[in-house]
DRENBAPA-304980 format. One line per 4 residues: number of its first residue (from 0); their letters; for each residue x negated, y negated, z negated of N, C-alpha, C, O, CB. Coordinates in Angstrom, 2 decimals. Atoms other than C-alpha are relative to their C-alpha. Glycine has a CB too. Example, Ala and Ser with C-alpha at 12.3 -4.5 7.8 and 13.67 -1.06 7.14 Angstrom:
0> AS> -0.89 1.19 0.00 -12.30 4.50 -7.80 -0.90 -1.20 0.00 -1.94 -1.18 -0.66 0.99 -0.03 -1.25 | 0.82 1.19 0.06 -13.67 1.06 -7.14 0.77 -1.09 -0.73 0.26 -2.20 -0.90 -0.41 -0.46 1.42
REM end
This chain:
0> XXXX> -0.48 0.67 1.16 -14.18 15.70 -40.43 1.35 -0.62 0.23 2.09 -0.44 -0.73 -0.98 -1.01 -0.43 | -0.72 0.77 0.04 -11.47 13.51 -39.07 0.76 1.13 1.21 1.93 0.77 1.35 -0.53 -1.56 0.15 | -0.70 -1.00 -0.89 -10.21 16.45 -36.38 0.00 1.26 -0.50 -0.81 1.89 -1.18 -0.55 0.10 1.29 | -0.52 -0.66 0.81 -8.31 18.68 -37.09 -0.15 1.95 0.78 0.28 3.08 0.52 1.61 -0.84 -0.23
4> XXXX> 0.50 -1.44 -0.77 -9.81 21.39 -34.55 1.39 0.73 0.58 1.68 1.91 0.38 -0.86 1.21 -1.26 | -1.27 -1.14 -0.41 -6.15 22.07 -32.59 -0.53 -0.65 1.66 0.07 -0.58 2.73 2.26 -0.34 -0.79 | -0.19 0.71 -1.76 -7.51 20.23 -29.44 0.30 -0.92 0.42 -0.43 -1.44 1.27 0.72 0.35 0.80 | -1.17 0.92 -0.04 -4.96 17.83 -29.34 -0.27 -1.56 0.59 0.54 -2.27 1.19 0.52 -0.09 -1.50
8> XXXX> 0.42 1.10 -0.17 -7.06 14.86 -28.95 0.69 -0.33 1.69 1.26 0.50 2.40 -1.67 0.03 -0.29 | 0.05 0.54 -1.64 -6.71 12.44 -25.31 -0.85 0.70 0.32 -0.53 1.59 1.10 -0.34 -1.47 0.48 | 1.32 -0.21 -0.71 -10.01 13.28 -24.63 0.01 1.47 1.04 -0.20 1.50 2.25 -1.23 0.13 -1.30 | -0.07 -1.26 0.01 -9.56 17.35 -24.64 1.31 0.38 0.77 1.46 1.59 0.98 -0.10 0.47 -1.38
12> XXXX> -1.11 -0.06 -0.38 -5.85 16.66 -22.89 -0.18 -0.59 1.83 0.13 -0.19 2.95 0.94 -0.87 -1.15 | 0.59 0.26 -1.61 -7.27 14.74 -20.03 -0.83 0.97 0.70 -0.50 1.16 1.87 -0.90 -1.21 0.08 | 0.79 -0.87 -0.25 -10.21 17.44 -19.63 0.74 1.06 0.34 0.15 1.63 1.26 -0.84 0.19 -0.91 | -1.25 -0.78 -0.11 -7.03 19.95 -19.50 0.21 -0.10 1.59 -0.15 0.67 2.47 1.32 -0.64 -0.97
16> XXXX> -0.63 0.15 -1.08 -5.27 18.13 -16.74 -0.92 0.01 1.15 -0.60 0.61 2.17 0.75 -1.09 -0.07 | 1.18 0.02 -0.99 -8.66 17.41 -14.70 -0.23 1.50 0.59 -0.27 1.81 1.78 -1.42 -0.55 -0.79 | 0.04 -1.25 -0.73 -9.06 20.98 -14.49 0.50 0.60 0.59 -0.06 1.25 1.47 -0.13 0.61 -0.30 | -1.09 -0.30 -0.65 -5.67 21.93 -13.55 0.10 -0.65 1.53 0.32 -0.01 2.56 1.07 -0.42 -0.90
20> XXXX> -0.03 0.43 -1.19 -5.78 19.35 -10.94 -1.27 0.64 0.74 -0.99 0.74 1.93 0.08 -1.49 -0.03 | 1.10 -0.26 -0.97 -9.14 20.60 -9.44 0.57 1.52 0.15 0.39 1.98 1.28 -1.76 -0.25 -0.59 | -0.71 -1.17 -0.41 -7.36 23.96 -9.60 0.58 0.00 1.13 0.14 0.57 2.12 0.86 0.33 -0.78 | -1.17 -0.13 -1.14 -4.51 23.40 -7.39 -0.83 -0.45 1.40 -0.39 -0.12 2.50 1.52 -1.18 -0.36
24> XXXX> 0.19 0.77 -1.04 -6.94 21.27 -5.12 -0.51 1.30 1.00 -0.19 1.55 2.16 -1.05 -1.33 -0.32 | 1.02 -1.01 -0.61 -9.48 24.37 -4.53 1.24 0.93 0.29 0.66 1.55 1.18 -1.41 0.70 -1.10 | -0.95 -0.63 -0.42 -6.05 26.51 -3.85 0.48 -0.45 1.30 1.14 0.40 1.91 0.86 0.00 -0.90 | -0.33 0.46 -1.24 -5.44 24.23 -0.59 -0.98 0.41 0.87 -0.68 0.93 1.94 0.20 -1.36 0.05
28> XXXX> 0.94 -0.28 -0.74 -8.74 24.71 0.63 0.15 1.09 1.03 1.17 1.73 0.77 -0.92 0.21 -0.76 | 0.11 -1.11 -0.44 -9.37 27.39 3.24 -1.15 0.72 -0.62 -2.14 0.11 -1.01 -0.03 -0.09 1.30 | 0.94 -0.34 0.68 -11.26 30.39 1.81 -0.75 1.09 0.97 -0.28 1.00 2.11 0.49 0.44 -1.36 | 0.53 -0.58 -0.51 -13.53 33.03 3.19 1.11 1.06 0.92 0.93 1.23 2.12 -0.92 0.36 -0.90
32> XXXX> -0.79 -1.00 -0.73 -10.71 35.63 4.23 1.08 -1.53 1.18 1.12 -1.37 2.40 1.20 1.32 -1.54 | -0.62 0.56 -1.18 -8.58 32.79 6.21 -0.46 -0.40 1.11 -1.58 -0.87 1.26 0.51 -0.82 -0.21 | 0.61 0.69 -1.00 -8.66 31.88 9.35 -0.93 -1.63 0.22 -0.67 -2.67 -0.39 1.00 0.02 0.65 | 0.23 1.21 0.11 -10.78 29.22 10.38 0.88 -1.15 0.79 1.69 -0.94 1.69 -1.25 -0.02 0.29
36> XXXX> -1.00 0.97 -0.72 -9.30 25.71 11.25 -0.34 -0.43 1.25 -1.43 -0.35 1.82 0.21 -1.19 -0.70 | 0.10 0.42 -1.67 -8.70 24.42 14.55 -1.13 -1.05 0.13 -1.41 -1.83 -0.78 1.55 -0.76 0.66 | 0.60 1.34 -0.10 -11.17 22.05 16.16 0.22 -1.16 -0.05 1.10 -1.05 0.80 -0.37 -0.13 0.68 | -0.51 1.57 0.12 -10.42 18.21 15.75 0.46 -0.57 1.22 -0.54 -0.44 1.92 -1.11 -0.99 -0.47
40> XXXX> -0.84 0.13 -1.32 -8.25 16.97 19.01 -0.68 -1.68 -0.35 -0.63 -2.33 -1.39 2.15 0.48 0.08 | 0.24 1.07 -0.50 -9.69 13.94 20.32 1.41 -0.80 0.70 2.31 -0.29 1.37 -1.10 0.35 0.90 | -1.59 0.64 -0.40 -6.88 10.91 20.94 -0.26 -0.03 1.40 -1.40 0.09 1.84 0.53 -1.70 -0.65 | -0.33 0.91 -1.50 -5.94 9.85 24.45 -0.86 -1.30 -0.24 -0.90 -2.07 -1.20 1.91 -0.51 0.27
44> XXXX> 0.38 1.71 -0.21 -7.88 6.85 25.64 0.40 -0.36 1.50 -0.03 0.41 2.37 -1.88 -0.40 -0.22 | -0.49 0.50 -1.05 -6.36 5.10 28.51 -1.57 -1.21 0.38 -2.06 -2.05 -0.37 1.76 -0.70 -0.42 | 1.22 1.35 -0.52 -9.48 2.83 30.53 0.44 -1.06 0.33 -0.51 -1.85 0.39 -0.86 0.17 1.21 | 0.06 1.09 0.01 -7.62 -0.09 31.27 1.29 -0.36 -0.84 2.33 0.30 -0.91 -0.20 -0.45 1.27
48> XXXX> -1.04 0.25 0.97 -5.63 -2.10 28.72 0.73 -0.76 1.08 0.48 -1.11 2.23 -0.40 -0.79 -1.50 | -1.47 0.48 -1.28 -2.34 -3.47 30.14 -0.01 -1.39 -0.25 -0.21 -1.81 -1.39 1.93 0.68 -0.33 | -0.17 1.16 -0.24 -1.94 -6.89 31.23 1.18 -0.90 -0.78 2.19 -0.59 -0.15 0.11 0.08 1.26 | -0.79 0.54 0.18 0.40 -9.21 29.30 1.54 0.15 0.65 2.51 0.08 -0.11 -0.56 -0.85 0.08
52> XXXX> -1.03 -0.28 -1.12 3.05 -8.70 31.70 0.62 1.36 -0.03 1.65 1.60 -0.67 -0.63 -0.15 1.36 | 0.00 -1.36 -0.22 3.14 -5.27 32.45 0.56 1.02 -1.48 0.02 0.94 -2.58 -1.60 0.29 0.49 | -0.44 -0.67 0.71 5.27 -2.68 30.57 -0.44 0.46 -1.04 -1.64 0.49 -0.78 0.27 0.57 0.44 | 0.59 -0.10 1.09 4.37 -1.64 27.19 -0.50 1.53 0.42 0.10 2.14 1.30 0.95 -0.31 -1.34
56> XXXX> 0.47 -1.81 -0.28 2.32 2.24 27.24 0.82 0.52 -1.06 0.97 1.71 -0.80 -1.92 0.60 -0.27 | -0.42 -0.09 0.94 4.32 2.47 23.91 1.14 0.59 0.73 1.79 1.09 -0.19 -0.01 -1.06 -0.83 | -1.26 -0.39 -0.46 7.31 3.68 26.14 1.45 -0.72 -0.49 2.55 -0.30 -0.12 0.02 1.36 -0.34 | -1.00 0.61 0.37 9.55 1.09 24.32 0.93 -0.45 1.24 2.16 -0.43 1.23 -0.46 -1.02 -0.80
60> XXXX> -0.55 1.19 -1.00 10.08 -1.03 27.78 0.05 -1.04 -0.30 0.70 -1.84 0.37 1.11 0.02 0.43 | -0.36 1.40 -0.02 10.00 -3.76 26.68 -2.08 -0.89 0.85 -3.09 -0.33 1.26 0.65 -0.52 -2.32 | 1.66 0.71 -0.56 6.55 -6.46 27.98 -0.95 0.27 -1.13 -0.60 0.08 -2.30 -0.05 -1.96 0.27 | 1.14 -0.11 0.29 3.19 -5.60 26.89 0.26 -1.12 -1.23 0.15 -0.90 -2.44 -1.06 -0.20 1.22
64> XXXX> 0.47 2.07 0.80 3.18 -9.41 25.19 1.32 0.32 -1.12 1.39 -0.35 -2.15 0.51 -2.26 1.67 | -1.31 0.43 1.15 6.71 -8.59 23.18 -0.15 1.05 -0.91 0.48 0.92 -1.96 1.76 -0.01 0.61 | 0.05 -0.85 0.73 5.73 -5.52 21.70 -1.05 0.22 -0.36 -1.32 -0.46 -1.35 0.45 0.79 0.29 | 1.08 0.03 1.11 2.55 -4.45 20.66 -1.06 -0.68 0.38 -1.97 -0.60 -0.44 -0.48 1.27 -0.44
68> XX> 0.72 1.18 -0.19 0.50 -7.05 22.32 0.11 -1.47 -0.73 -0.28 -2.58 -0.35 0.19 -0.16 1.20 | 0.16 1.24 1.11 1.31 -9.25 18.97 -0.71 0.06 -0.62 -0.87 -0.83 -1.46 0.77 -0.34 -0.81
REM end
């Protein structure tokens, strides 16, 4: 009654873009023909943390205490 049947509404414009965006998303994905992805790389863990004093591991040079020991 009050639509005018072209679509046009928010409602039917958002429902638009939602789809588009879930489009492009499922296009990043990997799919059956690609390779699969690499395994997940575990960080570096160092066993003892550095003493106040002692050089930063950050490779800045500067003391443990002035750089990222704030």
């Amino acid at each position: 009654m009050g639509t005018s049947g072209k679509g046009n509404d928010a409602g039917s414009e958002r429902f638009r873009d939602r789809e588009r965006q879930d489009r492009d998303y499922k296009k990043q994905l990997p799919g059956e023909d690609d390779e699969p992805l690499p395994p997940p790389v575990e960080p570096i863990q160092s066993d003892a943390k550095p003493k106040r004093n002692d050089k930063c591991p950050c490779g800045s040079g500067k003391k443990y205490k002035q750089c990222c020991g704030k």
